[in-house]
Every structure is written in C-alpha cells, then in structure tokens.
N, CA and C atoms as a LAMMPS dump frame, in Angstrom:
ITEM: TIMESTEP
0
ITEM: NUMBER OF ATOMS
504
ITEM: BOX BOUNDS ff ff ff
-5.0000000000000000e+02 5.0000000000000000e+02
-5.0000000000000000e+02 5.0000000000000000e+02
-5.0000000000000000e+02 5.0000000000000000e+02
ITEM: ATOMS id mol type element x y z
1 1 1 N 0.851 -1.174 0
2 1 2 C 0 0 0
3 1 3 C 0.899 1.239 0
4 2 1 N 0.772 2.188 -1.168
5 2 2 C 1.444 3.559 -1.118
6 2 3 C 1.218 4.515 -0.339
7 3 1 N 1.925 5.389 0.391
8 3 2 C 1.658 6.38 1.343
9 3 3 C 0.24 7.426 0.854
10 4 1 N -0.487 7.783 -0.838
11 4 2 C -1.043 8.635 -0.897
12 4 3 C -2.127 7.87 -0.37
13 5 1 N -2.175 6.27 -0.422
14 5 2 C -3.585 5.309 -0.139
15 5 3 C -3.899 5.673 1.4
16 6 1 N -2.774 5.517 1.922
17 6 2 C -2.429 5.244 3.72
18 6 3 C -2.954 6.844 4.042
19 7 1 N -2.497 7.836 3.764
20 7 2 C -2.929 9.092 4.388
21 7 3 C -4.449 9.358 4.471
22 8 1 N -5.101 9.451 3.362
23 8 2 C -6.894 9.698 3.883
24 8 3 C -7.499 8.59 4.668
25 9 1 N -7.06 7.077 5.128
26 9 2 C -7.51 6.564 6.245
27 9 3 C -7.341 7.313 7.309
28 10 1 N -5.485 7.762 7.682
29 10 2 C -5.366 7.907 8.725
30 10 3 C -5.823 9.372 9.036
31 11 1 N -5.825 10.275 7.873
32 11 2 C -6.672 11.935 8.48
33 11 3 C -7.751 11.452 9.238
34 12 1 N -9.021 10.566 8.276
35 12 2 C -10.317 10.066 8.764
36 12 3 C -10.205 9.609 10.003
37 13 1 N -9.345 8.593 10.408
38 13 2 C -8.669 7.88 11.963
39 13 3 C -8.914 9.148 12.818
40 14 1 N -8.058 10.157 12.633
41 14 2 C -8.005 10.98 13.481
42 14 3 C -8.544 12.231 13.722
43 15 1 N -9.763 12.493 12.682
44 15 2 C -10.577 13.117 12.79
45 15 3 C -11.971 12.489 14.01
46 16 1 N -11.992 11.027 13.292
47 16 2 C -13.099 10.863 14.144
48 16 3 C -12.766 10.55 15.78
49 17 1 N -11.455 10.105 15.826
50 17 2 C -10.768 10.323 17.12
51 17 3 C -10.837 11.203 18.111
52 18 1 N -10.415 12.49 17.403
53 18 2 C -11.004 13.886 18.141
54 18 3 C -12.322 14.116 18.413
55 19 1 N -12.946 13.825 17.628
56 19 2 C -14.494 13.941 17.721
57 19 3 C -15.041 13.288 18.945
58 20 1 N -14.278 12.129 19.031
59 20 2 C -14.831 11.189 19.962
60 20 3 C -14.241 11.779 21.503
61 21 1 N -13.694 12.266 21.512
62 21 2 C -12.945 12.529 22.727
63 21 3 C -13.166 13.219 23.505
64 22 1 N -13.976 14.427 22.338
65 22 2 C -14.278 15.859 22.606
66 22 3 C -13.752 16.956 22.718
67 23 1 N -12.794 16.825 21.926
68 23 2 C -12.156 17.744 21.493
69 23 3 C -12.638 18.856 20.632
70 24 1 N -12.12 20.482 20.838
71 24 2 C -12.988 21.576 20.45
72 24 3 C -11.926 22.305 20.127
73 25 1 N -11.677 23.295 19.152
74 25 2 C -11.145 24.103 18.378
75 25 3 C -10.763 25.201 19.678
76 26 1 N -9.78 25.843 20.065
77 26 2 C -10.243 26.568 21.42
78 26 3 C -10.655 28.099 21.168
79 27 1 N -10.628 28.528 19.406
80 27 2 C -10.856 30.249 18.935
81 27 3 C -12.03 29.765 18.347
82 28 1 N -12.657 28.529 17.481
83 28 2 C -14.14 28.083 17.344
84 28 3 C -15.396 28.422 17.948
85 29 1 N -16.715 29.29 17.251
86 29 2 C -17.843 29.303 18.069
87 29 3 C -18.098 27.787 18.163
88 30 1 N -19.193 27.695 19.092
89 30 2 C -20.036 26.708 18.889
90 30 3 C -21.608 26.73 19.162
91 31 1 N -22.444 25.651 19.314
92 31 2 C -24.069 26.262 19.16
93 31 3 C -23.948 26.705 20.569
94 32 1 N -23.422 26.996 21.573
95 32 2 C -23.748 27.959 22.931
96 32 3 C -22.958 29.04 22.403
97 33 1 N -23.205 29.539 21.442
98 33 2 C -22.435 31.279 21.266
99 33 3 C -21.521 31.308 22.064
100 34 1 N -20.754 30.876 22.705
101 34 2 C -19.287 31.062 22.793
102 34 3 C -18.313 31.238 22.237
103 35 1 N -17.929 32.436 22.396
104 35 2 C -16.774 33.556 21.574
105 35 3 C -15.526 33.427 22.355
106 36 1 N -14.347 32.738 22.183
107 36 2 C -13.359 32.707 22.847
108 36 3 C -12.801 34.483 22.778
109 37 1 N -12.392 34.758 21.641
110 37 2 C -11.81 35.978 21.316
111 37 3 C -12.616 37.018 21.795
112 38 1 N -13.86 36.825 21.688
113 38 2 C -14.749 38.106 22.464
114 38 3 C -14.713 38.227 23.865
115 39 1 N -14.575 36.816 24.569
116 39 2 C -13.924 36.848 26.245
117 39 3 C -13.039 37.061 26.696
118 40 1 N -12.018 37.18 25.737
119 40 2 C -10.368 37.851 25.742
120 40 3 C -10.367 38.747 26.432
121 41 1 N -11.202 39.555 25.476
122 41 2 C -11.525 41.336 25.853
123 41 3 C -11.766 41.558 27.167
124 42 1 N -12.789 40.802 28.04
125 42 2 C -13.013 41.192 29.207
126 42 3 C -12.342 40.679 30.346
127 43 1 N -10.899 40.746 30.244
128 43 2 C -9.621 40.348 31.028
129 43 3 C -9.652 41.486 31.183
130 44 1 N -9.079 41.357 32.508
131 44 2 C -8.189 42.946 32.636
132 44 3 C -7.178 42.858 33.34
133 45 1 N -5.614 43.142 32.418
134 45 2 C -4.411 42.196 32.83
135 45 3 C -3.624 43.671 33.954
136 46 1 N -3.584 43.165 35.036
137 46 2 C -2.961 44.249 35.847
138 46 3 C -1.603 44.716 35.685
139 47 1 N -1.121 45.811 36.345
140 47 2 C 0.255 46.073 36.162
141 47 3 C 1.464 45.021 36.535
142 48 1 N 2.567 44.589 35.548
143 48 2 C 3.763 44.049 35.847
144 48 3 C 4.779 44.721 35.863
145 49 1 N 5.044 45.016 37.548
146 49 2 C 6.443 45.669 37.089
147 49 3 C 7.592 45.283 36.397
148 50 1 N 8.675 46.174 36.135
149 50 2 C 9.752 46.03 35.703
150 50 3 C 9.447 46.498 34.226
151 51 1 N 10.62 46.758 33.4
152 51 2 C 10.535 46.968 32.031
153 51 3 C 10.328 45.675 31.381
154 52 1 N 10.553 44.903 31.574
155 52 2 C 10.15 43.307 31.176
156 52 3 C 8.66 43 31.135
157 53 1 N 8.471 43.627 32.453
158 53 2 C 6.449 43.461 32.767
159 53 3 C 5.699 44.216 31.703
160 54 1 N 5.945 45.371 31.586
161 54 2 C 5.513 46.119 31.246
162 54 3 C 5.686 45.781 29.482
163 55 1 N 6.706 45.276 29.213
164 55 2 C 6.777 44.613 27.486
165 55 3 C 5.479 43.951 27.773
166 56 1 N 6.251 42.431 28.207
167 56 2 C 5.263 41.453 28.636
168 56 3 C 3.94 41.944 28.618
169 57 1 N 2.789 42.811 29.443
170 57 2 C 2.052 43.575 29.66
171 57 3 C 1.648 43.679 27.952
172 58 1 N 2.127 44.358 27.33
173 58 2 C 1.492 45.35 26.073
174 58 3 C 1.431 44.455 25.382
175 59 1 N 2.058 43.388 25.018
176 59 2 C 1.814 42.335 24.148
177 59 3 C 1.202 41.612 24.072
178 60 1 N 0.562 41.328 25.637
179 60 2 C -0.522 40.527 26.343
180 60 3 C -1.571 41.428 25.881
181 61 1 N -1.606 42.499 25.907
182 61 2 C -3.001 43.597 25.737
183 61 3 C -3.202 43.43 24.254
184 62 1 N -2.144 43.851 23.456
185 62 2 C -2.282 43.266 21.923
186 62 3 C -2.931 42.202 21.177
187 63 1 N -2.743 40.954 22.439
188 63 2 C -3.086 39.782 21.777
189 63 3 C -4.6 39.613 22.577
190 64 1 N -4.754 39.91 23.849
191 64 2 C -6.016 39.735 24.143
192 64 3 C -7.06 40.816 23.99
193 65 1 N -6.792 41.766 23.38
194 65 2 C -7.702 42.935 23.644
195 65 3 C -7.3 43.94 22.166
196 66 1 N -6.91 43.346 21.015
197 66 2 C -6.76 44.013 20.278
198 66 3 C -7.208 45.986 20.43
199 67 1 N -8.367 46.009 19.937
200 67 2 C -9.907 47.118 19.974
201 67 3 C -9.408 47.634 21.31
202 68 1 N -9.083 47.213 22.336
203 68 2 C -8.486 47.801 23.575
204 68 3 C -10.009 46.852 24.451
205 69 1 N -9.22 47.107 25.577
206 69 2 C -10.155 46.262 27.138
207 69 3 C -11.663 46.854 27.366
208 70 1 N -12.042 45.81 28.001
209 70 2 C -13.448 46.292 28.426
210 70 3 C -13.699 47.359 29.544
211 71 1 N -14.686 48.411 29.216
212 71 2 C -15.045 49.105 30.119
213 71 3 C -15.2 48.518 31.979
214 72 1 N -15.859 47.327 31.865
215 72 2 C -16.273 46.526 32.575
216 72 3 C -15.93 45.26 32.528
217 73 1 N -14.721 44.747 33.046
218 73 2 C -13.976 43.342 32.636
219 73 3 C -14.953 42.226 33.389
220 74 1 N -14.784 41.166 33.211
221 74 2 C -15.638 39.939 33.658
222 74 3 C -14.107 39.533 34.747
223 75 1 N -13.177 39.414 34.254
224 75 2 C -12.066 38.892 34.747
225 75 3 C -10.741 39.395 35.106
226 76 1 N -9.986 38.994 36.212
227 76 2 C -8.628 39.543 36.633
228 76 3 C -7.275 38.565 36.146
229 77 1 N -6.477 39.12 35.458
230 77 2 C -4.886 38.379 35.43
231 77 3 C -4.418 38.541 36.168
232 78 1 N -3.334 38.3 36.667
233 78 2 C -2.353 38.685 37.761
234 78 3 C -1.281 38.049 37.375
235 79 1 N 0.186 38.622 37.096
236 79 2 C 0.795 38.121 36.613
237 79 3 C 1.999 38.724 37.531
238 80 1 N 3.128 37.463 38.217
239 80 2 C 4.393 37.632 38.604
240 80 3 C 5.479 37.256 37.643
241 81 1 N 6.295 37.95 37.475
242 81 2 C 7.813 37.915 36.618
243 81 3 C 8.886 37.439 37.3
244 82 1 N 9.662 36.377 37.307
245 82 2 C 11.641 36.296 37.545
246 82 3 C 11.976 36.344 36.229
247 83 1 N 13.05 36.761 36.152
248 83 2 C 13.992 36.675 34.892
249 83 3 C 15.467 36.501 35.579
250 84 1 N 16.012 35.653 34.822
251 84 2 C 17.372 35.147 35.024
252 84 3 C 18.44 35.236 33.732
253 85 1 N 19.48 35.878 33.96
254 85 2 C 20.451 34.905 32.786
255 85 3 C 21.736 34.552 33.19
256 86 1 N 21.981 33.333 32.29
257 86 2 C 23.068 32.984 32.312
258 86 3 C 24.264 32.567 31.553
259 87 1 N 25.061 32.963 31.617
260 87 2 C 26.602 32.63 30.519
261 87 3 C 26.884 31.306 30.352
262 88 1 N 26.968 31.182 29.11
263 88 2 C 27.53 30.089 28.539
264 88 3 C 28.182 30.158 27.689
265 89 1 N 29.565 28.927 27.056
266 89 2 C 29.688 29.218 26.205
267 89 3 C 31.241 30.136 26.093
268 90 1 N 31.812 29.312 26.879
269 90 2 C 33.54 30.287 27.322
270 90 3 C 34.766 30.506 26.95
271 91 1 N 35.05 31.229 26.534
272 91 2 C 36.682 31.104 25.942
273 91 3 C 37.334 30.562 26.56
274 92 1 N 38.517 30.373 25.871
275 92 2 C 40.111 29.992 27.247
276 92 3 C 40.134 30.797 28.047
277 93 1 N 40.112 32.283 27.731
278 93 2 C 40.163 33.284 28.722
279 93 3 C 39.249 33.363 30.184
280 94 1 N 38.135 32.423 29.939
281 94 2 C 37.022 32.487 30.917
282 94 3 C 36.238 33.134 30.719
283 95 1 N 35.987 33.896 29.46
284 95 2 C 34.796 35.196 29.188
285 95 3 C 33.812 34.396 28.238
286 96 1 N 32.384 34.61 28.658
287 96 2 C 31.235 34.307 28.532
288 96 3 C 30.998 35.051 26.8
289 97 1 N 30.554 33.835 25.853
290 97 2 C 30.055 34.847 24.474
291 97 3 C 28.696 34.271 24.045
292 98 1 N 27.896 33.157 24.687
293 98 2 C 26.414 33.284 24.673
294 98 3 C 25.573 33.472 26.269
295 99 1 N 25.014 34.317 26.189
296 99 2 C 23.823 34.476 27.293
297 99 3 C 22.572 33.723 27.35
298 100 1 N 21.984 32.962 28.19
299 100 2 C 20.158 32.634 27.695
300 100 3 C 20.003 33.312 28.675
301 101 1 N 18.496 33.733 28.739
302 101 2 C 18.173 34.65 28.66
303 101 3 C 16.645 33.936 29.441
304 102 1 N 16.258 33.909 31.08
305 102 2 C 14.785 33.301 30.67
306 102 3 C 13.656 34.27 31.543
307 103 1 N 12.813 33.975 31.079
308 103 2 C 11.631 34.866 32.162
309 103 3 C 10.342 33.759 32.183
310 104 1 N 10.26 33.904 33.654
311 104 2 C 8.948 32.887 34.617
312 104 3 C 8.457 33.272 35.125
313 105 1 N 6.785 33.088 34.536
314 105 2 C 5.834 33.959 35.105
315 105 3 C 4.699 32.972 35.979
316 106 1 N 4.305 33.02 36.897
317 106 2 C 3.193 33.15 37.479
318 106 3 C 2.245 33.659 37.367
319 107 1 N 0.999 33.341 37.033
320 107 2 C -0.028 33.973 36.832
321 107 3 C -1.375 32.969 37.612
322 108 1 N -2.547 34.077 37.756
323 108 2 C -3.802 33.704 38.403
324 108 3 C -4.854 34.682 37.442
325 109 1 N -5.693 33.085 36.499
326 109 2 C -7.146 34.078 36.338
327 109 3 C -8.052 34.223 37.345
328 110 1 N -8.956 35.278 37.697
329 110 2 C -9.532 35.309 38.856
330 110 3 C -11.257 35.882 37.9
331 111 1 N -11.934 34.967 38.584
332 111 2 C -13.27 35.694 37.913
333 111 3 C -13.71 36.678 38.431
334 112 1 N -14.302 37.68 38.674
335 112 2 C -14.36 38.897 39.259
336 112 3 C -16.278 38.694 40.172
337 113 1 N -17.236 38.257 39.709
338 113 2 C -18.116 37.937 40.479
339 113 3 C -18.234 37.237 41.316
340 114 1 N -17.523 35.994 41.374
341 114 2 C -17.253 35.264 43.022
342 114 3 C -15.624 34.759 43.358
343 115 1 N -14.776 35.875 42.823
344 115 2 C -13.603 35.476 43.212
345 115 3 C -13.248 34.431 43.153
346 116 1 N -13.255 33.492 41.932
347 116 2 C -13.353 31.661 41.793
348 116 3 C -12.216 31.994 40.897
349 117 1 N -10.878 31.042 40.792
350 117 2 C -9.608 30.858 40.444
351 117 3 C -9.994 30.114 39.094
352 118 1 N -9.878 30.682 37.866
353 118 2 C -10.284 29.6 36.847
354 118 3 C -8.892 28.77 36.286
355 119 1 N -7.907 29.932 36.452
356 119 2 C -7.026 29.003 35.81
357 119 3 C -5.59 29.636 36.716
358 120 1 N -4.751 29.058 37.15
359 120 2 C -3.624 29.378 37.541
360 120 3 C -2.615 28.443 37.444
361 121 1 N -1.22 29.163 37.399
362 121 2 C 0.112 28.19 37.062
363 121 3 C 1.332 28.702 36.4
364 122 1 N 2.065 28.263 35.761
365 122 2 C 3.612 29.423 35.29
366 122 3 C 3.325 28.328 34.15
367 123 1 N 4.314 29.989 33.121
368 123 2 C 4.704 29.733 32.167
369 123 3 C 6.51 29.976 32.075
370 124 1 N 6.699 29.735 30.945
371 124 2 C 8.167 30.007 30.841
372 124 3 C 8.52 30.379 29.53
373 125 1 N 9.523 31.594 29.078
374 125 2 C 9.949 31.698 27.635
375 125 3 C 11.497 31.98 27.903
376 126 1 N 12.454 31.367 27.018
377 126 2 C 13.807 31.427 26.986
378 126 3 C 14.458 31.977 25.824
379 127 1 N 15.399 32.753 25.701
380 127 2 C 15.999 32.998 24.617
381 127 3 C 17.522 33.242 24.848
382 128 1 N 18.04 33.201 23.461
383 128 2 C 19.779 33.423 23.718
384 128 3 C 20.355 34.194 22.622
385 129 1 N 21.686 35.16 23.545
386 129 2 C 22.165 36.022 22.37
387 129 3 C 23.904 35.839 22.557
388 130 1 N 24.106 36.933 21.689
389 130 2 C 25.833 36.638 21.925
390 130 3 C 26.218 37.684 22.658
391 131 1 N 27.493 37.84 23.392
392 131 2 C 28.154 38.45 23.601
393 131 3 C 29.611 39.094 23.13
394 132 1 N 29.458 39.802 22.349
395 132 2 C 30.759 39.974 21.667
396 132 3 C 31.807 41.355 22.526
397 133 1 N 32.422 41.821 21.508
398 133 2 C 33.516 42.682 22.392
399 133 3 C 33.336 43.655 22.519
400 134 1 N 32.19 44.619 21.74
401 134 2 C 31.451 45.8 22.013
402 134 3 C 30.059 45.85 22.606
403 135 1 N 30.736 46.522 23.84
404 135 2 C 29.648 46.39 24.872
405 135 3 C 27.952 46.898 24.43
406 136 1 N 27.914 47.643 23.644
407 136 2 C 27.092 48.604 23.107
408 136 3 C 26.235 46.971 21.898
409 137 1 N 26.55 46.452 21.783
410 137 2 C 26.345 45.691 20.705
411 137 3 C 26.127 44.482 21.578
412 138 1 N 26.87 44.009 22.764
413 138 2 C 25.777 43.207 23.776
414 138 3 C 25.079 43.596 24.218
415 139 1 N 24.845 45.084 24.704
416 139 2 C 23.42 45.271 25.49
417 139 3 C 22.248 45.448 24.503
418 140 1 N 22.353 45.834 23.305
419 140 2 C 21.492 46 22.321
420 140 3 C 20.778 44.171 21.644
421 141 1 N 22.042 43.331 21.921
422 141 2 C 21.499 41.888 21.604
423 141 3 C 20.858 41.298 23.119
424 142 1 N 20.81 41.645 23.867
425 142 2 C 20.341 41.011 25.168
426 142 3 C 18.897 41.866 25.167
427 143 1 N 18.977 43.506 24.743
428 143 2 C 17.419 44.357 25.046
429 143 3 C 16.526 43.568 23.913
430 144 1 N 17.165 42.908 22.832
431 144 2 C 16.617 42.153 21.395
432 144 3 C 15.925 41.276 22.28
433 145 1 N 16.659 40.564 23
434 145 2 C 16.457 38.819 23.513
435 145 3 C 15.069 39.347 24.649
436 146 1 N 15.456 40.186 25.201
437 146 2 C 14.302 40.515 26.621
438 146 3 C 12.86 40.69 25.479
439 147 1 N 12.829 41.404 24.547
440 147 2 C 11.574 42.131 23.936
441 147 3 C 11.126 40.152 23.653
442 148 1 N 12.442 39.831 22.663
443 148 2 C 11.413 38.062 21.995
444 148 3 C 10.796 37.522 23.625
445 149 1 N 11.477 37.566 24.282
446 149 2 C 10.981 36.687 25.577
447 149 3 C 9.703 37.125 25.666
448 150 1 N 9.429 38.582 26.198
449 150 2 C 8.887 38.648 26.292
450 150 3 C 7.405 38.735 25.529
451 151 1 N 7.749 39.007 24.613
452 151 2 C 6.38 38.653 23.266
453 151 3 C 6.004 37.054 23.259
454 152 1 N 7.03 36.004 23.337
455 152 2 C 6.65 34.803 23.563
456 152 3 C 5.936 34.42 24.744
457 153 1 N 6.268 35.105 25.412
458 153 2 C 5.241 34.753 27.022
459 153 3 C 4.084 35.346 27.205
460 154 1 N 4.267 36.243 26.413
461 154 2 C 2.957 37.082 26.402
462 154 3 C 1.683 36.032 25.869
463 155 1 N 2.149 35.227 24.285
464 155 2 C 1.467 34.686 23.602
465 155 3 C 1.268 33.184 24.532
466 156 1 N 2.245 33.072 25.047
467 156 2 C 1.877 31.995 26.344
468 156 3 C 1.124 31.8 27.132
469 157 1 N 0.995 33.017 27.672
470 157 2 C 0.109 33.396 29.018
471 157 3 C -1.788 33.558 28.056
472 158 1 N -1.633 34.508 27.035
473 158 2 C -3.322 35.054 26.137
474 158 3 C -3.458 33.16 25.494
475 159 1 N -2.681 32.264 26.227
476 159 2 C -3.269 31.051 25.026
477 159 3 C -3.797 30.341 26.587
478 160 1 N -3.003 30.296 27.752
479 160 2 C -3.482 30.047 28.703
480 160 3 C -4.93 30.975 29.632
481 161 1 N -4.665 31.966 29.007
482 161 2 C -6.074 33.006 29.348
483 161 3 C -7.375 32.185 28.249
484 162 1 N -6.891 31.915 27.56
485 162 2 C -8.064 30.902 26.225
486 162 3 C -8.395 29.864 27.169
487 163 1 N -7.69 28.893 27.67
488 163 2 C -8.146 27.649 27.789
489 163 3 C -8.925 27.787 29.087
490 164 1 N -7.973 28.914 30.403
491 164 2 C -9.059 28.918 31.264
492 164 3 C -10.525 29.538 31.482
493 165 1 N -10.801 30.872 30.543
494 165 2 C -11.822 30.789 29.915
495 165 3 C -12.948 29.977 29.039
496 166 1 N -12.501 28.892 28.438
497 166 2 C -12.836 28.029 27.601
498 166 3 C -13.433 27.136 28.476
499 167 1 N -13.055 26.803 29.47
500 167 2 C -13.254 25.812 30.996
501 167 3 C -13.559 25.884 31.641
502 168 1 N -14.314 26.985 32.438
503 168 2 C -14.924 27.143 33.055
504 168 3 C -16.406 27.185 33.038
C-alpha cells in the first residue's frame, strides 16, 4: 500500500478520534455562542512591574484585547515575573560569548463575580544572544532577547487566558 492510499484513512482515523474525545477548536464558536476571542476582551491584565512586565504587559493587551479592554472586565490576570540569565559558552580566557536569557511567570485568572480561580500556574519563555567585544552591541542583543521573551510569554500566558476561559 502507497503512502497517498495510507494518508486519507489515517486523516479520517483521526478526525473521528477527536471527535470522539471531545475535542474543540479553542478560537471556534459553537451552538452555545461562545466567543473565545470576544472573552479575551473582558480580562483585565494588571500592572507588571519592571521593564520586562511592562513589554510582557502590552503584548498581552495586543493579543487579548486588540480594539483595547473592556469598560467593565468579567475577569482579573495577575501576573508575577523572575527573569534570570546565564553565561555560557567560554573562551580559554574564561569570558562568557552566549547568554540565555529566561523569564517565569506566574499567573492567576480570577473571575471577578465570586472570586473563583479559573485558571492558575507558570509559564516560561527562553531565549539566547551573543556576547561579543562591544559592549554597546551586547546590550542592544540582550534588550533584542528581553523584547522576543517577552512577546513569547505574552502569547503563552493570552493562550493560557483561552483555555481557562474556555473551561470554566
């Protein structure tokens, strides 16, 4: 049997698989008018300090709240930040020429009418840059590495804001 025969069994396999399981699209309406993306909106992601938070923060607002936030949110984020880095990657000399780069967040959705925890737990985003011999040219590749981190966690955290919305 040739692979083009073998593939439309196994899509079919695993279509009806999902089906069976109950598995659901998590940006999909369905017949209860449930709008994932329209419940986005009524997050309302609080302040993170640090310049990291505050990336983190706007990118999170970007992705969940395009149109901008609700007058009247249904729901609270709460989001804690560490960021760490560390050298790797050493000459003979002992001097460090890759950095990673990570930030770990904590977060709590909180529903706002009976204070009920829908979804809580950490995420994590890592990245790595170089360090070369102009200082000006590592801090500019490390402020690079902080912004990706943080746009990746952002999209981390608005996919985990989906599912605990989605679940409750």
């Amino acid at each position: 049997m040739t692979l083009r025969a073998v593939l439309p069994i196994l899509a079919l396999v695993a279509i009806t698989t999902l089906s069976a399981c109950g598995f659901r699209p998590l940006y999909a309406t369905t017949d209860d008018d449930y709008n994932t993306a329209a419940n986005m909106t009524q997050v309302k992601v609080a302040l993170i300090n640090d310049r990291v938070g505050q990336l983190t923060r706007n990118a999170l607002l970007e992705t969940l709240a395009p149109r901008g936030q609700s007058a009247n949110p249904l729901y609270d984020l709460d989001v804690n930040l560490t960021e760490s880095t560390r050298k790797q990657g050493f000459t003979k000399d002992n001097e460090a020429t890759i950095a990673d780069y990570q930030i770990s967040a904590d977060y709590e959705i909180t529903r706002r009418s009976d204070s009920q925890i829908l979804r809580k737990g950490e995420v994590r985003a890592r990245t790595s840059y170089n360090i070369v011999d102009s200082d000006f040219a590592s801090m500019e590749a490390e402020d690079a590495a902080r912004r990706d981190a943080a746009r990746n966690l952002a999209q981390q955290l608005a996919n985990q804001v989906a599912i605990g919305l989605r679940s409750q």
